[in-house]
VOBA-1610 file (N, C-alpha, C; in pm, whole numbers, padded with zeros to 5 digits, always signed):
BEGIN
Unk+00962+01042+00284Unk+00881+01097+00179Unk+00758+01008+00160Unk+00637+01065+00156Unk+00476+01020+00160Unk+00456+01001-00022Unk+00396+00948-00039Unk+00370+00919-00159Unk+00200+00887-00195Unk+00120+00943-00275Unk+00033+00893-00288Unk-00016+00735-00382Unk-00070+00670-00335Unk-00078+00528-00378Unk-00251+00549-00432Unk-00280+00489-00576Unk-00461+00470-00588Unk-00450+00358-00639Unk-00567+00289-00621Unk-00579+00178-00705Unk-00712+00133-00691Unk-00770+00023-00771Unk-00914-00042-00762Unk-00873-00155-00733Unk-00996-00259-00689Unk-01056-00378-00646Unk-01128-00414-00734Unk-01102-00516-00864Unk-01194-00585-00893Unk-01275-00665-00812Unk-01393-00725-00878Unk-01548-00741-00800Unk-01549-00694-00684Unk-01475-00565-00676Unk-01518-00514-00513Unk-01695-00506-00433Unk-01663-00512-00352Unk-01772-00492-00227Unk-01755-00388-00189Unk-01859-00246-00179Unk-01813-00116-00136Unk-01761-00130+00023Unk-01687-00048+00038Unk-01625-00084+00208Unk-01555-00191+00182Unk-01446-00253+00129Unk-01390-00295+00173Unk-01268-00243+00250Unk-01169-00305+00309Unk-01055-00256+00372Unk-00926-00296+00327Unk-00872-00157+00265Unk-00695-00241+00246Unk-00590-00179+00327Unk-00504-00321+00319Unk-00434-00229+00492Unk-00276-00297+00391Unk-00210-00187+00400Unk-00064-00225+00384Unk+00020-00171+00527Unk+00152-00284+00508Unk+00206-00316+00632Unk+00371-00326+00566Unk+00478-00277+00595Unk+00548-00258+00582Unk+00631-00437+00643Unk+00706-00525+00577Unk+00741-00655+00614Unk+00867-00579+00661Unk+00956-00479+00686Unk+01043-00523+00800Unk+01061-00312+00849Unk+01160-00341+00926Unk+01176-00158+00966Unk+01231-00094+00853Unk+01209+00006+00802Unk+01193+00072+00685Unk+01331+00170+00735Unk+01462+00216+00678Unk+01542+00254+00775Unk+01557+00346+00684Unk+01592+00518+00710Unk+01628+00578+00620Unk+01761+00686+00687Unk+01818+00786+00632Unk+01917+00893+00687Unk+01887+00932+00820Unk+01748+00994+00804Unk+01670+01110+00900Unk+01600+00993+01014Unk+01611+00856+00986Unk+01458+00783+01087Unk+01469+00612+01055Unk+01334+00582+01128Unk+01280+00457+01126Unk+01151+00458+01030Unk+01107+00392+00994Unk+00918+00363+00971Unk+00939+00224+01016Unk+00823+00217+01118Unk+00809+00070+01168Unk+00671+00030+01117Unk+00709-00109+01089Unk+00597-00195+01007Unk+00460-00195+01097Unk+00395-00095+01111Unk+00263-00056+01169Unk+00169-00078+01024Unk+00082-00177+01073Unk-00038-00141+00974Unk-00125-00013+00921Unk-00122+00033+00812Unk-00215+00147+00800Unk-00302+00078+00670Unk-00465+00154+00655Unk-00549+00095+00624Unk-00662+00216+00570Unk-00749+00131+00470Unk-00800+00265+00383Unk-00947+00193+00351Unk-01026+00256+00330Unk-01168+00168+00320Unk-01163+00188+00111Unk-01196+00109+00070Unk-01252+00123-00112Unk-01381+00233-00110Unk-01428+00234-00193Unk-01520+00333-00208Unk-01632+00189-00289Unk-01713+00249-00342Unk-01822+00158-00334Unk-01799+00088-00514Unk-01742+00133-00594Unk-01671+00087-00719Unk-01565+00035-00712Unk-01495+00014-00569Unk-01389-00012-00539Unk-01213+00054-00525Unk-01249+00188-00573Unk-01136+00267-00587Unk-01110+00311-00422Unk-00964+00362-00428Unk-00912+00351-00270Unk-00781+00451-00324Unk-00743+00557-00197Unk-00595+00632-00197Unk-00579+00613-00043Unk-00434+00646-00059Unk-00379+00618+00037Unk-00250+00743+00041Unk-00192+00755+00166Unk-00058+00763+00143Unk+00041+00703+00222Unk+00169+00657+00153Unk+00260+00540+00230Unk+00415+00626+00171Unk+00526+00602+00302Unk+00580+00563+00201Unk+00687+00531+00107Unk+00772+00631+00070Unk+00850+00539-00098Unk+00925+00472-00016Unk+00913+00294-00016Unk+00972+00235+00065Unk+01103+00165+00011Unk+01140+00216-00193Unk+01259+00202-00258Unk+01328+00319-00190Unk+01324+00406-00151Unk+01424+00506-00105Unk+01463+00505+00015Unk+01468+00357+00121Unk+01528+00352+00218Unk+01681+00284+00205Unk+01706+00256+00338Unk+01883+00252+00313Unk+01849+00045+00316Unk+01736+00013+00376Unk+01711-00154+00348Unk+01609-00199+00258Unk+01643-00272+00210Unk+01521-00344+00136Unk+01380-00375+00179Unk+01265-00323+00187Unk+01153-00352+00282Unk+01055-00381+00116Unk+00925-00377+00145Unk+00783-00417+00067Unk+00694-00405+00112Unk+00551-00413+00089Unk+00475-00325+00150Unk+00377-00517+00160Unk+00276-00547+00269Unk+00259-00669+00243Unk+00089-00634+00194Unk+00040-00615+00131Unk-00132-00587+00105Unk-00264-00682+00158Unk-00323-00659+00222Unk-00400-00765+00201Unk-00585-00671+00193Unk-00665-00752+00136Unk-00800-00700+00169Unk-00893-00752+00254Unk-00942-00708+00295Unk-01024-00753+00383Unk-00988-00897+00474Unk-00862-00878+00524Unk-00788-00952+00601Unk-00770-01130+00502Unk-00797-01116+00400Unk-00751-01188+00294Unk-00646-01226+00249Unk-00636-01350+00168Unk-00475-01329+00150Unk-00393-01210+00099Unk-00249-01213+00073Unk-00205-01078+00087Unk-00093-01103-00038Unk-00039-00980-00054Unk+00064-00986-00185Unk+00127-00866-00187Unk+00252-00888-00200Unk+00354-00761-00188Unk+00356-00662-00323Unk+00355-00554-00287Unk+00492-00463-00383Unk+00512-00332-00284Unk+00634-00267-00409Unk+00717-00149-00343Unk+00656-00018-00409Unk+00654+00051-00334Unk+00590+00175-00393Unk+00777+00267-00441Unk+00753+00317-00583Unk+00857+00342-00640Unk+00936+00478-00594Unk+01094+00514-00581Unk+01079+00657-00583Unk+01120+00738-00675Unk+01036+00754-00751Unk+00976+00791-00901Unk+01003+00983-00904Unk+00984+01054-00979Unk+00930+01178-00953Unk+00800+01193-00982Unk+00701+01073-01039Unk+00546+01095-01018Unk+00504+01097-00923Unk+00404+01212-00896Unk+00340+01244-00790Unk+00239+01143-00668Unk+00169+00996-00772Unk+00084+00890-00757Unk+00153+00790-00802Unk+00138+00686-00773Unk+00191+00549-00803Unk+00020+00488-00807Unk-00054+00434-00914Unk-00134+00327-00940Unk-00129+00195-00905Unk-00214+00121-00855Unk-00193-00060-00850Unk-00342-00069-00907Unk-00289-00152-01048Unk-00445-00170-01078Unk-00527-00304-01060Unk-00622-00333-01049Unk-00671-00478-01129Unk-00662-00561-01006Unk-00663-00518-00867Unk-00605-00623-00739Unk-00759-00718-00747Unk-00749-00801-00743Unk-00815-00921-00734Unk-00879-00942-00589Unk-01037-00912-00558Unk-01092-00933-00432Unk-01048-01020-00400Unk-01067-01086-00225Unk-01041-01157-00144Unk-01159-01166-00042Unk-01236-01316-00082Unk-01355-01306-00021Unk-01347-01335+00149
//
């Protein structure tokens, strides 16, 4: 199940790049998701969607690893919620 993810970049730079990466094989009933990078450009205010995903509804514990613009990086899990979007707000550029 795909999930939509939005969020902003404070003091963003338009174009930047956020790439989440799954830290181990994502294992579920039906499959695999293997920790392949996928990646999304900000928009020029810094807002960005994506879709990833609900990586709480596998059968292992996985996290998603974030980083911007190949910057340092910082985890979370995208929830499996019945909301349609999951928000990350307030992510802190990475020069």
């Amino acid at each position: 199940m795909l999930k939509t993810v939005t969020g902003n970049i404070r003091d963003a730079v338009g174009g930047s790049t956020v790439t989440f990466q799954l830290d181990d094989m994502g294992v579920t009933s039906s499959g695999l998701y293997v920790p392949t990078p996928v990646s999304t450009i900000a928009d020029i205010d810094g807002y960005f969607t994506i879709d990833l995903w609900v990586n709480e509804s596998g059968l292992t514990q996985t996290k998603y690893r974030v980083s911007i613009n190949r910057g340092p990086s910082f985890y979370i899990s995208i929830p499996n919620t019945p909301d349609p979007v999951v928000t990350v707000t307030n992510i802190r550029h990475a020069n």
